[in-house]
VOGU-3710 file (C-alpha; in Angstrom, 3 decimals, decimal comma):
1> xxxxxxxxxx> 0,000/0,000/0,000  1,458/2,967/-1,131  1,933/5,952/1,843  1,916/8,746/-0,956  -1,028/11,246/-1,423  -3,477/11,519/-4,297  -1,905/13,050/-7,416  -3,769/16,187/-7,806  -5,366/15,242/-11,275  -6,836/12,803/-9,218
11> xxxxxxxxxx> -8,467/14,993/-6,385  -12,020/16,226/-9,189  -12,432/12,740/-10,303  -12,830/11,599/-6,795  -14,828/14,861/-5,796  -16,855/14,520/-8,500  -17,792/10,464/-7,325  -18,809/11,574/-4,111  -21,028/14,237/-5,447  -22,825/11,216/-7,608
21> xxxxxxxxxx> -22,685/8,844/-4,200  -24,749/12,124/-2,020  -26,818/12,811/-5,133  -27,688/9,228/-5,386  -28,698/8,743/-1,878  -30,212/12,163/-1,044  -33,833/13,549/-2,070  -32,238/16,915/-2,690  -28,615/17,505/-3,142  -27,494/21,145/-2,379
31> xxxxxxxxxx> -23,932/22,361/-3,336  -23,797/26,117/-2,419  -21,958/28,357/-3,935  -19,796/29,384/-1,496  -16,257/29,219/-3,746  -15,505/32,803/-2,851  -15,371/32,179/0,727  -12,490/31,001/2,674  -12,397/28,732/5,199  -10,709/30,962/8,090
41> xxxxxxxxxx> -11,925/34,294/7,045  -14,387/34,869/10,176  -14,741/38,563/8,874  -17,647/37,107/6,204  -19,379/34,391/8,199  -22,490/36,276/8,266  -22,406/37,182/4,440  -21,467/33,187/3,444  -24,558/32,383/5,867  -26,752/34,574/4,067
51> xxxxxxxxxx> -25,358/33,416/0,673  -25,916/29,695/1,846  -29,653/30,289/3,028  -30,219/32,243/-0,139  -29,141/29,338/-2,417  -30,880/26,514/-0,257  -34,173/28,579/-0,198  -34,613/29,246/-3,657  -33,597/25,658/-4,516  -35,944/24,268/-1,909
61> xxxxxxxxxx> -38,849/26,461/-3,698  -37,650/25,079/-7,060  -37,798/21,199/-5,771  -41,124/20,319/-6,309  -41,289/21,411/-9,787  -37,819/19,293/-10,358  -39,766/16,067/-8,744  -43,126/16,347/-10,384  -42,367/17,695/-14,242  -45,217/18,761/-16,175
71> xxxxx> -45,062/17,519/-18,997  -47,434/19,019/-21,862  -49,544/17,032/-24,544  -49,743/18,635/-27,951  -53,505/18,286/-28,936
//
């Protein structure tokens, strides 16, 4: 077994299979965007807060329609 870390072309691959594991096992997956933010900057935790609610809120009002499609018949 080898004691050396991922190569970094590795590291999306491997984010991007646990995105599809969560996705597969959750009702709603949420990713927010919160790029912008980093992790030890305390000075913006109420503005990544507000981003994060923001995002989750309109995505929650948005999940019903993503569940149920309408789909239209042309007559």
């Amino acid at each position: 077994m080898s004691c050396h870390p991922q190569r970094p072309g590795q590291l999306p691959s491997l984010q991007t299979r646990r995105e599809r594991i969560d996705a597969d096992i959750a009702d709603l997956y949420l990713k927010p965007p919160v790029q912008q933010f980093r992790i030890l900057d305390f000075d913006v935790v109420e503005e990544a807060a507000e981003s994060g609610y923001s995002y989750g809120k309109a995505e929650l009002e948005r999940w019903p329609d993503r569940r149920n499609p309408v789909t239209t018949v042309a007559s």
